[in-house]
C-alpha positions in Angstrom: 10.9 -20.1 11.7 11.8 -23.6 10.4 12.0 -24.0 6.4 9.0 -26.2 6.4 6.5 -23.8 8.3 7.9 -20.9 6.5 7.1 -22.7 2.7 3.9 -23.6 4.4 3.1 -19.5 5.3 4.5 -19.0 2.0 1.9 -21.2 0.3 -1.0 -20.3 2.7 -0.5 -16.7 2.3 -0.4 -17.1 -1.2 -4.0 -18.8 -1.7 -5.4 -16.6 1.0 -4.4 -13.6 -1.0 -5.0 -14.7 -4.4 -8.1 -16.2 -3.3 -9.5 -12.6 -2.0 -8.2 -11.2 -5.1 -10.5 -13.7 -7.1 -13.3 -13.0 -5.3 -13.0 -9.6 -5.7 -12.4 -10.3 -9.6 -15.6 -12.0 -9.3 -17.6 -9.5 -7.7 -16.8 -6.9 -9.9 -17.2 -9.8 -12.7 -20.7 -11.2 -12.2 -21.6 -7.1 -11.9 -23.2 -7.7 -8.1 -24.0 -4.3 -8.4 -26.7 -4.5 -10.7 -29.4 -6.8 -9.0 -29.5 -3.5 -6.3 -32.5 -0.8 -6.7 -32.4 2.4 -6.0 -30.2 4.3 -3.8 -27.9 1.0 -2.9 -27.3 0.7 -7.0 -25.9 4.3 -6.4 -23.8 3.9 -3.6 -22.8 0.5 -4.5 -21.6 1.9 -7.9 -19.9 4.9 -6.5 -18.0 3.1 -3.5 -17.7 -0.8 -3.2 -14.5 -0.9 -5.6 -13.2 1.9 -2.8 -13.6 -0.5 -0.3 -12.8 -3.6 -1.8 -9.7 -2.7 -4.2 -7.4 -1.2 -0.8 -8.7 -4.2 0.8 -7.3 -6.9 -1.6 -3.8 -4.9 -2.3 -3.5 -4.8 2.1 -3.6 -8.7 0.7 -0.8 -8.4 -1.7 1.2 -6.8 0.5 0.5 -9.7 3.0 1.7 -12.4 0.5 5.2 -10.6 0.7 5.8 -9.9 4.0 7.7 -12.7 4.3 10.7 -11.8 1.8 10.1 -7.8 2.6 10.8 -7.2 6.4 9.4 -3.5 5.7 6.1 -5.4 5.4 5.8 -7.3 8.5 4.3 -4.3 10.2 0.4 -4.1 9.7 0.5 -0.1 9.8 3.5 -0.3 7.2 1.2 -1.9 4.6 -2.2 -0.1 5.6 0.3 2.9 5.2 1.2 2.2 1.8 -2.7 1.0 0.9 -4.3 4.4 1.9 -1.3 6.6 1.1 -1.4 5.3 -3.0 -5.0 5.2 -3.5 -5.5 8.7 -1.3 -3.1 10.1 -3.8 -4.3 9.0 -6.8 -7.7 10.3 -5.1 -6.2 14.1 -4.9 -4.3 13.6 -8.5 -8.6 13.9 -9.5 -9.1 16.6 -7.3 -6.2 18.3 -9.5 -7.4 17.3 -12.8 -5.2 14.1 -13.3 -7.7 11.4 -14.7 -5.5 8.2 -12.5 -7.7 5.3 -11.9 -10.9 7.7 -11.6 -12.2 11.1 -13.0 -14.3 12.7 -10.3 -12.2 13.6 -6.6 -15.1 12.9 -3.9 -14.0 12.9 -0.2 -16.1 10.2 0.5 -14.0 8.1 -1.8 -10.9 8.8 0.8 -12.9 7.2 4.1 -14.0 4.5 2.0 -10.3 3.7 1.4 -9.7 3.9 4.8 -12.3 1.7 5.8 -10.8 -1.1 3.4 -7.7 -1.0 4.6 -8.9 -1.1 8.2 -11.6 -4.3 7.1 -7.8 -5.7 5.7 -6.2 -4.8 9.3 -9.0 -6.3 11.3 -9.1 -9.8 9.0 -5.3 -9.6 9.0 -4.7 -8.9 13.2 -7.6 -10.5 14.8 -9.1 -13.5 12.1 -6.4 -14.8 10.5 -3.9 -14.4 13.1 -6.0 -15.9 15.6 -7.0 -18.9 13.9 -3.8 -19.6 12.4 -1.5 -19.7 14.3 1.5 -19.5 11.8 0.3 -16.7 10.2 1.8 -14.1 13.0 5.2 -14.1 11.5 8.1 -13.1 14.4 8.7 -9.9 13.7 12.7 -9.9 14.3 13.1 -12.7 11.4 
């Protein structure tokens, strides 16, 4: 990859990740949440940050593929996603109060599914529609 299209992955990988990051900030922010009734309110309440929070780090880790060759592999960072917040899922389940105080299985497959909603913006969106974003994987 030439140094010019690999400042410009640099920089669009940057705002694409800070910029789901910020939304996510802002969802939790404006407390979306709360115009729900009933049994959404609940569920909303008890799972959207699962979902969202493994989704934005998959994110992170996307930003940094570029100077961390253990990265460039999408299962690598869904991997490290599900494997941290899982654990600190389990650390509940044991009586360790780490980013939560209740262990709910539930709270594991919504994990999962953020990580996969990461994958499937990562591998079939952004890599299809931007061409530059599919880094060569032997660089």
């Amino acid at each position: 990859m030439e140094n010019k299209e690999l400042i410009l992955n640099l920089r669009v990988r940057k705002i694409i990740g800070i910029s789901i990051m910020l939304a996510i900030a802002a969802i939790h922010w404006f407390r979306i949440g709360s115009y729900l009734k009933g049994d959404l309110y609940i569920y909303y309440y008890s799972y959207a940050s699962n979902l969202l929070i493994p989704f934005g780090v998959y994110f992170l880790l996307c930003m940094n593929e570029i100077q961390y060759r253990l990265l460039r592999k999408w299962y690598v960072k869904a991997l490290i996603v599900f494997g941290i917040t899982t654990l600190t899922e389990i650390m509940q389940a044991f009586g360790v109060h780490f980013l939560g105080e209740t262990f709910d299985v539930i709270d594991i497959l919504m994990f999962g599914a953020g990580v996969l909603t990461g994958v499937f913006l990562d591998k079939q969106i952004l890599e299809r529609f931007m061409p530059f974003w599919k880094l060569n994987q032997t660089n």
